[in-house]
GUMAR-537590 format. One record per residue (C-alpha): x, y, z; residue number from 1. Coordinates in steps of 0.02 Angstrom, whole numbers. Example, Ala and Ser with C-alpha at 12.3 -4.5 7.8 and 13.67 -1.06 7.14 Angstrom:
<atoms>
615 | -225 | 390 | 1
684 | -53 | 357 | 2
</atoms>
This chain:
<atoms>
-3258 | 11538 | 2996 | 1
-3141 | 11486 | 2852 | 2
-2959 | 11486 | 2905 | 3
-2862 | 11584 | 2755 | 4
-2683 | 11551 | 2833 | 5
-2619 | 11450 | 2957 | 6
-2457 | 11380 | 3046 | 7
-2392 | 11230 | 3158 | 8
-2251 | 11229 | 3267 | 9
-2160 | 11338 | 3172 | 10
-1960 | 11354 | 3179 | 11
-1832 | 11443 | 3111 | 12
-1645 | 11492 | 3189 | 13
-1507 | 11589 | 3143 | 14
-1369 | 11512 | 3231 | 15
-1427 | 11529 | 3409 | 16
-1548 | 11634 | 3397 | 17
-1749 | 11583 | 3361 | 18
-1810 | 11698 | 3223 | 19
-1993 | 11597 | 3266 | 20
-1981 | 11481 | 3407 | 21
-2143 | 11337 | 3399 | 22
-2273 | 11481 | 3311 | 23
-2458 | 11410 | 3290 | 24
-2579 | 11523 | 3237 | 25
-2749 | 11537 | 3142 | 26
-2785 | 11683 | 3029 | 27
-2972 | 11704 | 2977 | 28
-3016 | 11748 | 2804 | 29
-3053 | 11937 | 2760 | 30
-2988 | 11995 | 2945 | 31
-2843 | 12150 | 2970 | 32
-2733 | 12068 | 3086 | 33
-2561 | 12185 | 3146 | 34
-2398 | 12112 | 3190 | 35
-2308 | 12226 | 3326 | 36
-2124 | 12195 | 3418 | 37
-1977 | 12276 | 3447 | 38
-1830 | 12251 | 3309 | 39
-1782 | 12076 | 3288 | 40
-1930 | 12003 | 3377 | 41
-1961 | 11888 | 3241 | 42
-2107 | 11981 | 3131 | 43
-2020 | 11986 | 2979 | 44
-1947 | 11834 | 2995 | 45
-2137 | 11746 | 3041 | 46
-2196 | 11857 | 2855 | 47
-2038 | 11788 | 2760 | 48
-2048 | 11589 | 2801 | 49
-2253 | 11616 | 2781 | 50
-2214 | 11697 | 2601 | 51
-2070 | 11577 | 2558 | 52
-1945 | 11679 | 2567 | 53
-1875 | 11596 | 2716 | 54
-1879 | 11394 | 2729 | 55
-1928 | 11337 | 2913 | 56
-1820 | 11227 | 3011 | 57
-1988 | 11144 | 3076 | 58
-2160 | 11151 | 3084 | 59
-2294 | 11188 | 2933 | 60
-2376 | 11318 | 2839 | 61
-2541 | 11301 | 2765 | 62
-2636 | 11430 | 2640 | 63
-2833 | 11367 | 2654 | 64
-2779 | 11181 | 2684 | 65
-2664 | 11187 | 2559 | 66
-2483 | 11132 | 2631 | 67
-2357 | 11284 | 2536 | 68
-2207 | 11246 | 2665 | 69
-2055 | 11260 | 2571 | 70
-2139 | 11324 | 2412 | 71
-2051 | 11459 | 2311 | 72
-2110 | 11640 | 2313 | 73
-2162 | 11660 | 2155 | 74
-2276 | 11505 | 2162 | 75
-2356 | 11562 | 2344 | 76
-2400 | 11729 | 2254 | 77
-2467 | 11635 | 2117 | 78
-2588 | 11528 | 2241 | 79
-2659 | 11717 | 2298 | 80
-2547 | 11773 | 2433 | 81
-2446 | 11938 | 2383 | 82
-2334 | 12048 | 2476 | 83
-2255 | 12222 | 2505 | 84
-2081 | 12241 | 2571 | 85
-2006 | 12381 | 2697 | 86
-1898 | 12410 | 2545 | 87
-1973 | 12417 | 2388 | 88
-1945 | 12313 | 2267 | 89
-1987 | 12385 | 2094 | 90
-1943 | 12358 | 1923 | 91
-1847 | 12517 | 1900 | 92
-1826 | 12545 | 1704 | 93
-2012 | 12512 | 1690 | 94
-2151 | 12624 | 1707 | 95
-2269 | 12628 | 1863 | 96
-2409 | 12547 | 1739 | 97
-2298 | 12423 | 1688 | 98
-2225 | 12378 | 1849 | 99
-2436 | 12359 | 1887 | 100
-2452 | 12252 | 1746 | 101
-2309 | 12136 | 1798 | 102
-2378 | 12111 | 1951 | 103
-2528 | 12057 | 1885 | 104
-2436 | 11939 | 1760 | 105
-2336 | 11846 | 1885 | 106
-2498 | 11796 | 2016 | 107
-2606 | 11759 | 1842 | 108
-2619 | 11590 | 1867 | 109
-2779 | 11572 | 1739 | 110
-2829 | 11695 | 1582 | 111
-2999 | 11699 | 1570 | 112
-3082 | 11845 | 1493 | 113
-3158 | 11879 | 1675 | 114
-3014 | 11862 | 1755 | 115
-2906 | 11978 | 1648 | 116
-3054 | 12116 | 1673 | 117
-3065 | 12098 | 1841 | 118
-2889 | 12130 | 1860 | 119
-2878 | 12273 | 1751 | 120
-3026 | 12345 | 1851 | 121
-2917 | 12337 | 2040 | 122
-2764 | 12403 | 1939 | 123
-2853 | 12564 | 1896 | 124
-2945 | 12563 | 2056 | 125
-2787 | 12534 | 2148 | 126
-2711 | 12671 | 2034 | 127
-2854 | 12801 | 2086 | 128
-2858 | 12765 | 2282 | 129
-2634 | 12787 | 2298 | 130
-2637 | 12940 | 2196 | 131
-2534 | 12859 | 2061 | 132
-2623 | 12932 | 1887 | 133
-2519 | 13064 | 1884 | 134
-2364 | 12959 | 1890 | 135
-2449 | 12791 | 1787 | 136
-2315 | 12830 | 1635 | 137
-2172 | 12888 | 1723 | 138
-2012 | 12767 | 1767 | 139
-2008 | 12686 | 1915 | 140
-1831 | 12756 | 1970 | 141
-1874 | 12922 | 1957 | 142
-2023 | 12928 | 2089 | 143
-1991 | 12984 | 2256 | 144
-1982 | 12885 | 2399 | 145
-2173 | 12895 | 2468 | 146
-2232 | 12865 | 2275 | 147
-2101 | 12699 | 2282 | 148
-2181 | 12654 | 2440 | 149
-2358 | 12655 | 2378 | 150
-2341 | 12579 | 2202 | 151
-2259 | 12430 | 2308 | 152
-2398 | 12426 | 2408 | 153
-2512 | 12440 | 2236 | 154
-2408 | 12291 | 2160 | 155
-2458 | 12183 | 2298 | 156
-2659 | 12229 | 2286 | 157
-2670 | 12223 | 2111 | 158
-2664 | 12009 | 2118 | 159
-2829 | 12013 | 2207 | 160
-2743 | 11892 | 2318 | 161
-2832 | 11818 | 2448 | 162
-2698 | 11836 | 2586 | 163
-2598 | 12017 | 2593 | 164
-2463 | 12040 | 2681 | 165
-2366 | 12199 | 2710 | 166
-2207 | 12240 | 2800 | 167
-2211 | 12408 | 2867 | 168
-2325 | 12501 | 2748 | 169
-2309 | 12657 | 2820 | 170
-2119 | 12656 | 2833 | 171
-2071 | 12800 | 2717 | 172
-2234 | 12848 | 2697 | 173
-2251 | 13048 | 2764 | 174
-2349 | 13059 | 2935 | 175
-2466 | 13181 | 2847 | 176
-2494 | 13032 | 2723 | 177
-2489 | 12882 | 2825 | 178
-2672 | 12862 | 2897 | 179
-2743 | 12905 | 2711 | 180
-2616 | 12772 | 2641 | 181
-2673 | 12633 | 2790 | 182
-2874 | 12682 | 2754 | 183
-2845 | 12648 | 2585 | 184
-2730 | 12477 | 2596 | 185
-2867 | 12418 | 2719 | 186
-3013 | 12477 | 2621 | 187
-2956 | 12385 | 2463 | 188
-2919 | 12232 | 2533 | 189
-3098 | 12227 | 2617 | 190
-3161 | 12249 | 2446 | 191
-3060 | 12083 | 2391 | 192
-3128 | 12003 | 2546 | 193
-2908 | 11982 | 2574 | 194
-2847 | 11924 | 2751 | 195
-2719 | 12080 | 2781 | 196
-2566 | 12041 | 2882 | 197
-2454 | 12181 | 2932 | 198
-2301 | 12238 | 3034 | 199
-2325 | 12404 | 3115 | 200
-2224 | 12499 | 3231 | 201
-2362 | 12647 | 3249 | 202
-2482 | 12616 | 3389 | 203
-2615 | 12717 | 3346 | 204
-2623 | 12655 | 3175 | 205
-2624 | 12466 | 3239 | 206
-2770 | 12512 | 3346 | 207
-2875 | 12613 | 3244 | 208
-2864 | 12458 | 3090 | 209
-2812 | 12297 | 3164 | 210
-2960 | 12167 | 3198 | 211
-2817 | 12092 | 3307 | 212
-2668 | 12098 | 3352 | 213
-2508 | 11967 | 3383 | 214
-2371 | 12027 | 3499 | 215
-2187 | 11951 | 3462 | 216
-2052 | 11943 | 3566 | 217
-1885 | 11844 | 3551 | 218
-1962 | 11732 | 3402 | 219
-2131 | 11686 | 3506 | 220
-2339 | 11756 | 3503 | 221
-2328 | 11814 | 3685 | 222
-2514 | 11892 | 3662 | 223
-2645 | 11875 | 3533 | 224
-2806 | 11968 | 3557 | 225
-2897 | 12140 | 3496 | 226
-2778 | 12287 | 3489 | 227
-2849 | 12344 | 3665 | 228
-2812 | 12177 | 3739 | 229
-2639 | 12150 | 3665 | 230
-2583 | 12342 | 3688 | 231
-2634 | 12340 | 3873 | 232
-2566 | 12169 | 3924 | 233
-2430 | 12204 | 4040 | 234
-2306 | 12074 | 3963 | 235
-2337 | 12184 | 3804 | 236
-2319 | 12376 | 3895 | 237
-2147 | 12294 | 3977 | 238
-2074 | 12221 | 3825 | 239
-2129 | 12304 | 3685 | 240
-2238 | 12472 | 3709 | 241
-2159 | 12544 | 3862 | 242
-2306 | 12631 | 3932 | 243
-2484 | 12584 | 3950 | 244
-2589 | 12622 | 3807 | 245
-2787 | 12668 | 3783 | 246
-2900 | 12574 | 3659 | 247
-2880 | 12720 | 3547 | 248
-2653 | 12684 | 3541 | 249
-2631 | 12846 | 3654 | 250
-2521 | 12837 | 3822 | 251
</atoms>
């Protein structure tokens, strides 16, 4: 198994409280793993100092066995780990093509003839599978908020990174098009062979995708398993779910 991401002993306060509290973890390369929790159980947090966006107190962050701890965002993305945010963050006055292109400019870290094909060919794929023809030459302010939601999403696949991370993909996202936009997320980064890591609040979408599941509470992993183990652990149905759950996410 080749270990895409990792951590060790990994801290990070705000005053007195632990946003991550000692986290070491393993992710495998190519796997769909879901973060769950209730609101400032430390998921975010966990996908900000892995992404650079937060610098740890303590403790290590590795990408392959490369040590990125305290690298800046823009050079993490450029080693092959890209991101979605709960709130988008576009380039407004630019089209939704553009904003795709960008994207691809900032994790180019070569320029190969290859390499610039192959990332032409996931932009129009990833254009095609979020429904975003339609909308490839419009501005980026003017799109609703599902169409903002996805082309954030889009921005992040279009790197062909090898480690995506989204937080809360399906916030905003209509509950008529949430499963297609999760099937579609997971599908592509399959196809890229991309370790996915998410935050989800929906049960039944963090069983039916996630390969596994990590459980936070106050800062700490208090399970790590499949979504059936981790859903049905009691520490998990009194902290965090509030009700038993089946394999399938249902009470």
């Amino acid at each position: 198994m080749t270990i895409a991401l990792s951590t060790q002993g990994l801290c990070r306060s705000f005053g007195a409280v632990k946003g991550a509290d000692n986290i070491t973890v393993e992710f495998t390369a190519g796997t769909v793993v879901a973060l769950i929790g209730t609101n400032g159980a430390g998921k975010t947090t966990f996908l900000n100092l892995v992404t650079g966006y937060l610098k740890p107190d303590s403790g290590s962050v590795l990408l392959g066995e490369r040590n990125i701890t305290g690298m800046e965002p823009r050079d993490i993305t450029r080693l092959g780990v890209a991101r979605s945010f709960q709130i988008p963050q576009l380039f407004d006055q630019l089209t939704v093509d553009e904003n795709l292109e960008v994207a691809e400019i900032i994790a180019r870290h070569a320029s190969t003839a290859s390499q610039t094909k192959e990332l032409a060919r996931v932009r129009a794929l990833a254009l095609e599978r979020f429904g975003l023809v339609p909308q490839r030459d419009q501005l980026a302010k003017t799109l609703p908020g599902g169409a903002r939601k996805l082309l954030d999403i889009a921005m992040a696949v279009v790197s062909h990174p090898s480690v995506l991370v989204l937080d809360e993909p399906t916030s905003g996202v209509s509950a008529e098009e949430k499963e297609s936009v999760v099937e579609t997320v997971i599908e592509l980064a399959r196809g890229l062979n991309a370790m996915t890591l998410f935050v989800e609040h929906d049960m039944e979408v963090v069983a039916q995708y996630a390969d596994r599941v990590l459980a936070f509470f106050e800062g700490r992993i208090i399970a790590d398993g499949t979504a059936a183990e981790v859903l049905d652990a009691p520490e998990v149905r009194r902290l965090i779910v509030g009700t038993a759950l089946g394999a399938d996410g249902h009470a």
